[in-house]
VEXDREN-2710 file (C-alpha; in Angstrom, 1 decimal):
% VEXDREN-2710
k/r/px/py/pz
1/UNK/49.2/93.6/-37.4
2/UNK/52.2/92.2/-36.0
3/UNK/52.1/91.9/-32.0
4/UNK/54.1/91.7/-29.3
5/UNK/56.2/88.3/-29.4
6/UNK/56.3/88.6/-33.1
7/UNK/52.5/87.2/-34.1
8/UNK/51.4/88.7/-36.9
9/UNK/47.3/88.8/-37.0
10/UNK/44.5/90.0/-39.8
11/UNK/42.0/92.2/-38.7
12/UNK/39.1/89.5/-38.8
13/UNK/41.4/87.4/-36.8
14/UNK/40.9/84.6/-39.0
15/UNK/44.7/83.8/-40.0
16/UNK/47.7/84.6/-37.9
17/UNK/51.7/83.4/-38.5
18/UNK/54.5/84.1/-36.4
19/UNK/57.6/84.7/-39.3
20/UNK/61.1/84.0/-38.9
21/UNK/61.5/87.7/-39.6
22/UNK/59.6/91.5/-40.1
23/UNK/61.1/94.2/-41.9
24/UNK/59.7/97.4/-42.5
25/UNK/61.0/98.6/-45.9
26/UNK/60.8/102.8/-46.4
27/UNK/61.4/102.8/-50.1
28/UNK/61.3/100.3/-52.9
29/UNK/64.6/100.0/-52.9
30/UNK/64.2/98.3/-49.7
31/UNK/62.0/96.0/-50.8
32/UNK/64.3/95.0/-53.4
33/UNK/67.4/94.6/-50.4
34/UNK/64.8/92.4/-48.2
35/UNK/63.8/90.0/-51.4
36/UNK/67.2/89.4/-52.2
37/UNK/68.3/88.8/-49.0
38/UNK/65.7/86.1/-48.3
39/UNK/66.0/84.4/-51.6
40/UNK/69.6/84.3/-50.4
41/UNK/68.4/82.7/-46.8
42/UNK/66.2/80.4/-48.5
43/UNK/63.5/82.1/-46.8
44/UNK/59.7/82.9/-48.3
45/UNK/58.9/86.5/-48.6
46/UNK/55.3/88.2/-48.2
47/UNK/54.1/91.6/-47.9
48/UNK/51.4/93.2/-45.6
49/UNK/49.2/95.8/-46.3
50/UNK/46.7/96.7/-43.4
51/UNK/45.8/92.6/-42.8
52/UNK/42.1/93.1/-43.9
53/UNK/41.7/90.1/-46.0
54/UNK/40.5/87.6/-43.9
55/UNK/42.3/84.8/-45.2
56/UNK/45.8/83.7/-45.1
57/UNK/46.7/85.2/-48.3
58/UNK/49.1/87.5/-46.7
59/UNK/50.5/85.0/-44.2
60/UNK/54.0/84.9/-44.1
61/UNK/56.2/82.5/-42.5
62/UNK/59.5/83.4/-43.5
63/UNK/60.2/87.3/-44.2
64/UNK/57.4/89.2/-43.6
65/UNK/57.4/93.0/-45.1
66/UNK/55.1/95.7/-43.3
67/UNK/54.6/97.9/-45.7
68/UNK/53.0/101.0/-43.3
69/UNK/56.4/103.1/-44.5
70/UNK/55.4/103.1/-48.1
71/UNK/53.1/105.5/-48.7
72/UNK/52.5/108.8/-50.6
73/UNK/52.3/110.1/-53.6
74/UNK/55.4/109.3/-56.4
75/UNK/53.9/111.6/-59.2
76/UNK/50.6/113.1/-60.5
77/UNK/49.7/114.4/-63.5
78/UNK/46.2/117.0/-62.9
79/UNK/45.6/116.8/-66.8
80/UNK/46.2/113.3/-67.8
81/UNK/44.4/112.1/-64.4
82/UNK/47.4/109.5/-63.9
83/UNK/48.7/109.1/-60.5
84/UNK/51.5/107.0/-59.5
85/UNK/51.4/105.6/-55.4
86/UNK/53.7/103.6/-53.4
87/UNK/52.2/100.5/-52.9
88/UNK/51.7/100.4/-49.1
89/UNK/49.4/104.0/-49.4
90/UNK/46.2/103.1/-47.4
91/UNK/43.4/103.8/-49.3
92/UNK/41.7/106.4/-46.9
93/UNK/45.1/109.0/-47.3
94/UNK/44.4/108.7/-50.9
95/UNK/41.3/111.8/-50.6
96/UNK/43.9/114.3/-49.7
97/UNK/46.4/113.7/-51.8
98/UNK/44.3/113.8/-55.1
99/UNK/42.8/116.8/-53.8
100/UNK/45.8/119.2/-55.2
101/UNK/45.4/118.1/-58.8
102/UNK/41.2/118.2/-58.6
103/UNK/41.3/114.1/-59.1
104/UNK/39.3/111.5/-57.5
105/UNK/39.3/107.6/-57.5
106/UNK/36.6/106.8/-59.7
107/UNK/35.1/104.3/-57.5
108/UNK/36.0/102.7/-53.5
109/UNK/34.5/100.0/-51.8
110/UNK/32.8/100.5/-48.8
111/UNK/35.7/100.6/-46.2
112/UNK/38.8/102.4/-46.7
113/UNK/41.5/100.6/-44.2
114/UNK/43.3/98.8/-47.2
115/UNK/46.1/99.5/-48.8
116/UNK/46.0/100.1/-52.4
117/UNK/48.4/97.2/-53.7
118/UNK/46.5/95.4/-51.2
119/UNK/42.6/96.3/-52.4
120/UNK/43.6/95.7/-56.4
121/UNK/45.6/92.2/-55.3
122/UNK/42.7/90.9/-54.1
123/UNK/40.3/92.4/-56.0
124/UNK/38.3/94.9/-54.1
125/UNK/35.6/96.5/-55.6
126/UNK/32.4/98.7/-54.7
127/UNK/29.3/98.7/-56.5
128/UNK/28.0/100.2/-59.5
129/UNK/26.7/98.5/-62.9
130/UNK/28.7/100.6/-65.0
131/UNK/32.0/100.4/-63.0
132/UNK/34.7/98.2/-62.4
133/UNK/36.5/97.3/-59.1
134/UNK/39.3/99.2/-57.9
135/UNK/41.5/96.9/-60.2
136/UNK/40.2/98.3/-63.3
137/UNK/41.4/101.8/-62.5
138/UNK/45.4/100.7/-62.5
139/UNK/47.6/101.1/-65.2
140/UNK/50.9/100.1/-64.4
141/UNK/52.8/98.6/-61.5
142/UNK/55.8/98.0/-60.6
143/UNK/57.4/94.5/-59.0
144/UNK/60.1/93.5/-57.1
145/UNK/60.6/90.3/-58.7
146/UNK/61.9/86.5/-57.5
147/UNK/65.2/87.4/-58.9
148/UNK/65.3/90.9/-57.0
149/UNK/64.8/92.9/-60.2
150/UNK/62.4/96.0/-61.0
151/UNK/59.4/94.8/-63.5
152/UNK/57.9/97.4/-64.5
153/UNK/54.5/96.6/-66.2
154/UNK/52.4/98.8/-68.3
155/UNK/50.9/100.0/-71.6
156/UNK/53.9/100.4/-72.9
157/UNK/56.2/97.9/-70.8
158/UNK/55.7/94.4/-70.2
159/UNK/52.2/95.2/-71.5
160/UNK/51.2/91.8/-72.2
161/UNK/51.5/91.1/-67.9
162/UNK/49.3/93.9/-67.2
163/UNK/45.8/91.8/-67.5
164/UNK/47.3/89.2/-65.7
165/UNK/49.3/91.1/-63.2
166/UNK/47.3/93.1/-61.0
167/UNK/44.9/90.8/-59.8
168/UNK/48.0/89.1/-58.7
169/UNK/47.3/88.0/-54.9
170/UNK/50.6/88.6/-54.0
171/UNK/52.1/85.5/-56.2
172/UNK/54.1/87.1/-58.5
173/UNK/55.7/89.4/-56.6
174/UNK/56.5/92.0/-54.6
175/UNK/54.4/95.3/-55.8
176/UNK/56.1/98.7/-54.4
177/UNK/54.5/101.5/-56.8
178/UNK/50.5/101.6/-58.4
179/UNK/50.2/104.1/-61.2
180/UNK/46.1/104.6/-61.4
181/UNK/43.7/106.8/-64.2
182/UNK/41.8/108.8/-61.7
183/UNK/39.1/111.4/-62.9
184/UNK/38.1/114.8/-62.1
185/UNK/36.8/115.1/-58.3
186/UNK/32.9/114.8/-58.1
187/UNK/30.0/115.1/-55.8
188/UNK/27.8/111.8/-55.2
189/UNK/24.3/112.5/-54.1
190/UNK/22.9/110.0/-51.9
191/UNK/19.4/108.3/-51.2
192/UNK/19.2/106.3/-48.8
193/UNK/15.4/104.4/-47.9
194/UNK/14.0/101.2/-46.0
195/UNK/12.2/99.2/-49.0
196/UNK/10.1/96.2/-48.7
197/UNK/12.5/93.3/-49.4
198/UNK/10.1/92.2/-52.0
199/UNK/9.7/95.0/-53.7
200/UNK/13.1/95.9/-53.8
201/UNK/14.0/92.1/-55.1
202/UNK/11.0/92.6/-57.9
203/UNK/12.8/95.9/-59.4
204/UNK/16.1/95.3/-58.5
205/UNK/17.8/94.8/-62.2
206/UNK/16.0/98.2/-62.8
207/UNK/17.4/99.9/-59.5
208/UNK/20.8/99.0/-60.3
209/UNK/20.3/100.3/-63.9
210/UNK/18.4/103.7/-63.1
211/UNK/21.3/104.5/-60.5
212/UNK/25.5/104.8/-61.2
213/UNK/25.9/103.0/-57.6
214/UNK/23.0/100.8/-55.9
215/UNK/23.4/98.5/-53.4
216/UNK/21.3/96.6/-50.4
217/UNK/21.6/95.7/-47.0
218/UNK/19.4/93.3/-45.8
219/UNK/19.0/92.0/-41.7
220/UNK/17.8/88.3/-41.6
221/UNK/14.3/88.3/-40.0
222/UNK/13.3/91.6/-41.8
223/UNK/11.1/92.0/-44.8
224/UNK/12.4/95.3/-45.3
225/UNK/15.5/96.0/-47.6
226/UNK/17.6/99.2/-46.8
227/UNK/18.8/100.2/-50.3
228/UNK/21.6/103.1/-51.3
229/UNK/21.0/104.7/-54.4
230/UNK/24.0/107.6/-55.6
231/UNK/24.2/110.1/-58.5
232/UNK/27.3/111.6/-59.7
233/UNK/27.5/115.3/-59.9
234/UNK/30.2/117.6/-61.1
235/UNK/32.6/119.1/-58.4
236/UNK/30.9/122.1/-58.7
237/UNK/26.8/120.8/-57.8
238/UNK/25.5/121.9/-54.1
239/UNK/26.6/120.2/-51.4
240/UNK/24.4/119.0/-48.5
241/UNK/26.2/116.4/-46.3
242/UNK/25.2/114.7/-43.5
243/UNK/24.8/117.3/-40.5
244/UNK/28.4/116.4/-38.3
245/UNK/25.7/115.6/-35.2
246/UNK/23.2/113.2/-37.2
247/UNK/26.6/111.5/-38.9
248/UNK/27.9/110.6/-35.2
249/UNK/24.6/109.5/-34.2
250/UNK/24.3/107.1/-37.4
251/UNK/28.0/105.8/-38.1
252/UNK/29.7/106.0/-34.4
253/UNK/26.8/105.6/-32.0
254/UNK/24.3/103.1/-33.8
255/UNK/26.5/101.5/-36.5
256/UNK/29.3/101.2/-34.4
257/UNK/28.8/101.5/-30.5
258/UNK/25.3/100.5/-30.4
259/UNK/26.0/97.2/-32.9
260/UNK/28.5/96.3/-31.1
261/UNK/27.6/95.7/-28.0
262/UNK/24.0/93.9/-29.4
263/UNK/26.6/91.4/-31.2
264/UNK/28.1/90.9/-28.0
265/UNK/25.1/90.0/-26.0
266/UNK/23.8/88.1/-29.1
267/UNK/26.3/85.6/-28.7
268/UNK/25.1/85.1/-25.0
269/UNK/21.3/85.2/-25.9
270/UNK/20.8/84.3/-29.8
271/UNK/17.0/85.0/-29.4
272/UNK/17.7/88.8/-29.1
273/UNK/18.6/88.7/-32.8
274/UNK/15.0/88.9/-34.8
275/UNK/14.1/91.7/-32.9
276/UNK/17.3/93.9/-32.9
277/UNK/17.3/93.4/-36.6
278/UNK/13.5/94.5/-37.1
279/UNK/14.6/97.8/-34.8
280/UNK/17.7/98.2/-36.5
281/UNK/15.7/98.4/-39.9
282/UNK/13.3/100.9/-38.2
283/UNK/15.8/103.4/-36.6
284/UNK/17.9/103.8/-39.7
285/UNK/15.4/105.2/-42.0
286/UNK/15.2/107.5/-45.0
287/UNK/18.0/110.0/-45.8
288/UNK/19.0/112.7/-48.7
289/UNK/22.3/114.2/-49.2
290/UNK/25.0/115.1/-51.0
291/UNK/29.2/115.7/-50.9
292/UNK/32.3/114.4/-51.9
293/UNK/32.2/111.1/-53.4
294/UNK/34.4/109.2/-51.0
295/UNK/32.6/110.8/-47.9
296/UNK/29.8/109.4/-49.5
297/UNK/30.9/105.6/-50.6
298/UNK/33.3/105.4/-47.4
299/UNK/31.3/104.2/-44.4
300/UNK/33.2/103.6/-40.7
301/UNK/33.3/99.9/-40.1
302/UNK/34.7/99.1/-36.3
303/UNK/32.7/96.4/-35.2
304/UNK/34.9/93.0/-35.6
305/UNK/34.0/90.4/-38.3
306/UNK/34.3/87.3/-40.5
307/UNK/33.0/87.8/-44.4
308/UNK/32.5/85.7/-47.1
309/UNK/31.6/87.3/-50.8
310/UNK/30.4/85.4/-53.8
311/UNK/30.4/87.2/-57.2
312/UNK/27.5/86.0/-59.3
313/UNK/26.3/86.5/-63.2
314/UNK/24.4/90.0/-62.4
315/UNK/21.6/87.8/-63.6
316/UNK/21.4/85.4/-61.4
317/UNK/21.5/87.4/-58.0
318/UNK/18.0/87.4/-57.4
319/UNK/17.2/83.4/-57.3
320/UNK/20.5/83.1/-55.0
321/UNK/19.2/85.7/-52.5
322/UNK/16.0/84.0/-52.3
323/UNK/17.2/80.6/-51.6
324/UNK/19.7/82.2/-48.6
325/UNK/16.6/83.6/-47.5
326/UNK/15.2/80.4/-47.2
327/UNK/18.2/79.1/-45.9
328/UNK/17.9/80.8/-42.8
329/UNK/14.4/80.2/-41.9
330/UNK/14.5/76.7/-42.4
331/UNK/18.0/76.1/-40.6
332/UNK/16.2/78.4/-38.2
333/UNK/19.6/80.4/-37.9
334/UNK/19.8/83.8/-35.6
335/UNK/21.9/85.9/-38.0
336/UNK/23.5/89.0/-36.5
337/UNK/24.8/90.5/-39.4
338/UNK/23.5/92.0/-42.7
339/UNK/23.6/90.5/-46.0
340/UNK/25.0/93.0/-48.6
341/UNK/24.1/93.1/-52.1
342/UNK/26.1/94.9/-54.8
343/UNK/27.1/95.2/-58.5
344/UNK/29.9/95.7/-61.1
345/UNK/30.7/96.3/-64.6
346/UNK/32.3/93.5/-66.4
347/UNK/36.1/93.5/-66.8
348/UNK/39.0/91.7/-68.8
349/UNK/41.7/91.3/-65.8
350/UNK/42.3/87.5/-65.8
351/UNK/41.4/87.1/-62.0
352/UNK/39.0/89.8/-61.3
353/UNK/35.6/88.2/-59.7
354/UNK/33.6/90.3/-62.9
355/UNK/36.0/88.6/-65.4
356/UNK/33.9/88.3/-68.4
357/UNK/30.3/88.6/-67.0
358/UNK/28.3/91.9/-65.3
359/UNK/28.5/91.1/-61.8
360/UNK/26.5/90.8/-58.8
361/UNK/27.9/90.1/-54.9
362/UNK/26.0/88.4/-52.2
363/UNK/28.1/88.9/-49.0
364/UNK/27.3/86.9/-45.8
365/UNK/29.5/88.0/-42.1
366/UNK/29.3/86.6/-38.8
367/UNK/30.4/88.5/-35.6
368/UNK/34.3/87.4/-35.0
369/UNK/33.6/86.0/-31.8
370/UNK/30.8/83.6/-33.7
371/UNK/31.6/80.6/-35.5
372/UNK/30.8/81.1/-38.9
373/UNK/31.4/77.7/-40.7
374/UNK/27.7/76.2/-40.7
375/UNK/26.3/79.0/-42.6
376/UNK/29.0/80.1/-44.6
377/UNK/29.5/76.6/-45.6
378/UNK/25.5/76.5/-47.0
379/UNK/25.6/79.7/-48.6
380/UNK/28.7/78.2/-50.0
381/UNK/26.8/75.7/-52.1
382/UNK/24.1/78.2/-52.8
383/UNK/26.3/80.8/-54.7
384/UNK/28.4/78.3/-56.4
385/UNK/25.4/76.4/-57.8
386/UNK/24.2/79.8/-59.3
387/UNK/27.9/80.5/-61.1
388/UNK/29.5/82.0/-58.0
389/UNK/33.4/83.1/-57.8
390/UNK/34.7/83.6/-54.3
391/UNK/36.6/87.2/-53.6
392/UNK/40.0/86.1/-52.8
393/UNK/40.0/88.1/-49.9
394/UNK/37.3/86.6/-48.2
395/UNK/36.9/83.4/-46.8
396/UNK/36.1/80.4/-48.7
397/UNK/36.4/76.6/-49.3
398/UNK/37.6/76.0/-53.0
399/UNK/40.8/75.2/-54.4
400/UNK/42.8/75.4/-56.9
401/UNK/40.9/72.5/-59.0
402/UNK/37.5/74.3/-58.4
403/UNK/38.4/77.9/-59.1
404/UNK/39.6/76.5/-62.7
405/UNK/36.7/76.1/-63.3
406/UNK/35.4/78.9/-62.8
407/UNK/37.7/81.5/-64.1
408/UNK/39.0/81.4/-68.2
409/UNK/42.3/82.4/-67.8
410/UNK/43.0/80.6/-64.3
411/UNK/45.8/78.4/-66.5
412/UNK/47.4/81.4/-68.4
413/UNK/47.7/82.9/-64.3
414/UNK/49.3/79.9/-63.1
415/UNK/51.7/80.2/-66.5
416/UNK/52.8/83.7/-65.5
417/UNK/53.7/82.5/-61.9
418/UNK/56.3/79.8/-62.9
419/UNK/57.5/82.4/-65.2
420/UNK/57.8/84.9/-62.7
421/UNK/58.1/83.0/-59.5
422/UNK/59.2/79.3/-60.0
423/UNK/60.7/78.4/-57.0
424/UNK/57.9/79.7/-54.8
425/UNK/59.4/82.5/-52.9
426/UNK/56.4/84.7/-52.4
427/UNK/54.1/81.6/-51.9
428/UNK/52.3/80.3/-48.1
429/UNK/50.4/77.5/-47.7
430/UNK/47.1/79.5/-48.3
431/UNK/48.1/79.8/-52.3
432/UNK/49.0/76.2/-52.5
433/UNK/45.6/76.0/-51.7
434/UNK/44.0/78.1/-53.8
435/UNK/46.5/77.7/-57.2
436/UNK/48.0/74.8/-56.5
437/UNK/51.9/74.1/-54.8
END
């Protein structure tokens, strides 16, 4: 986050701005006090979640609002499953404050650092054929607008923003309170097992069907695929988690301690790579087990790095896996990291990566300290020949006149930001980019 001498840094460490100014706001009302005044300054106006996009979308150069202060819970409602957050709530505090009222997020992503105005405005999601991102679970928000006003958007209020609104990469506005439909807690049941790549590639439309979640990792210079399949189960089904010993040995010492320091060396001695990877794929192995559903779609990521994420038609993921595995033998690449495969239901929020279409991601990372322009830039091409839509919080190349293109309602967006924005006060050099100045 912000560091000494008044930097301000993402987590990838791909996009850093030092602001005229940081204010930590402790209520919405705060918010509202800090837009005002900046509008008044002439100044632009951004706010920070926990900096884990890893592009400049949060960037800001004039007023720059950490929102670590605004969290918790503003109301929940046990038999309607509506809960209403403040918009700076990280996602991993989230657990334990559903827990009184028996709710649950219906589905996370993978990592839990983000905060949840932060995860729906760049639409985060998980995986799971039958489920949307975290986006599709909101159902109201509230914004601090351009002119320092409360816009409160819902089904009942302002509803015809709400499609366009909370996908809203921080354009239109400043969002201080999330109201989400959560459902009753549940158990996921896990199986995790190495597959042969092929075989896994050769069933996979019938792996993501069979299972509510299924994803796959796959290490370049491996022929095997480690895949994750997870069941739902009531809150009342047997638990069997992870044994606390074997959960340290998997997500601390090998994911963590032991990967880092092989990425490290890796950048010394590249030819290291094929082999770690074919251990890697060895040592993690089969597992069975079962417990609450975040402890089970939650995994600890501490290793640094750079990501890019292409969502595809769910249709079209296979032929665009197996031309980036071809990509990297015949570049001859050493690759460090995993590729990670995932799906997701279809949805009608006007920026939302599944907009439209059943969804498949192909996401490529490089170690922070690697460069990873080469190879992003050819998977690049790959996944946008095959329909691909970037993840807006990941890196990528397009702008504004590209990502047109790609997404239907891309003018009716750019419509609500004049309307709601017109002079630009929440905007940084990364949107100009991406919808135009």
């Amino acid at each position: 986050m912000t560091q000494p001498g008044g930097t301000w840094r993402n987590w990838g460490r791909t996009a850093a701005v030092r602001p005229v100014r940081v204010e930590r706001p402790r209520s919405p009302e705060g918010v509202q006090r800090a837009v005002i005044a900046a509008a008044a300054q002439g100044l632009t106006v951004k706010a920070v979640g926990a900096g884990h996009s890893f592009t400049g979308i949060a960037a800001a150069p004039g007023v720059l609002l950490e929102l670590d202060d605004l969290q918790g819970l503003v109301s929940a409602d046990a038999v309607s499953g509506r809960v209403t957050l403040l918009a700076g709530t990280r996602l991993h505090r989230i657990p334990a404050l559903l827990k009184p009222y028996g709710l649950a997020m219906q589905n996370l992503g993978d990592i839990d650092r983000q905060s949840i105005s932060g995860a729906i405005s760049t639409g985060t999601h998980g995986t799971g054929a039958r489920f949307g991102g975290i986006a599709t679970q909101v159902r109201g928000l509230t914004l601090i607008t351009a002119a320092g006003e409360f816009l409160r958007i819902d089904e009942h209020r302002n509803s015809d923003l709400l499609a366009g609104s909370i996908v809203g990469l921080g354009a239109l506005g400043i969002v201080v309170e999330v109201t989400l439909q959560c459902v009753p807690a549940f158990v996921m049941h896990a199986a995790d097992a190495s597959v042969p790549l092929e075989e896994t590639l050769g069933s996979l439309h019938q792996r993501v069907a069979d299972a509510d979640h299924f994803e796959f990792y796959w290490h370049p210079h491996t022929d095997l695929a480690l895949t994750k399949s997870q069941t739902r189960l009531s809150e009342s089904a047997r638990r069997h988690p992870r044994p606390p010993v074997k959960r340290w040995i998997d997500e601390t010492l090998l994911a963590n301690g032991l990967f880092g320091a092989f990425c490290a060396v890796s950048r010394v001695v590249p030819a290291v790579i094929p082999t770690f990877n074919r251990l890697a794929v060895t040592v993690t192995g089969d597992a069975e087990y079962s417990d609450q559903s975040h402890r089970v779609l939650i995994h600890r990521r501490d290793v640094r790095f750079r990501e890019m994420e292409y969502a595809l038609p769910a249709e079209n993921v296979g032929p665009a896996f197996d031309e980036l595995r071809r990509l990297i033998e015949q570049r001859r690449w050493r690759i460090e990291f995993p590729v990670e495969v995932r799906f997701a239901a279809a949805d009608d929020l006007w920026l939302s990566t599944a907009f439209g279409r059943d969804t498949g991601y192909i996401a490529v990372h490089r170690y922070w300290r690697a460069d990873p322009r080469e190879y992003f830039d050819a998977v690049e091409q790959i996944m946008l020949a095959h329909g691909g839509r970037p993840h807006w919080g990941k890196l990528h190349t397009l702008g504004a006149d590209r990502l047109r293109e790609r997404y239907p309602r891309f003018d009716d967006f750019l419509a609500l930001r004049d309307r709601l924005d017109p002079d630009r006060l929440f905007g940084n050099r990364h949107l100009e980019r991406i919808l135009g100045a």
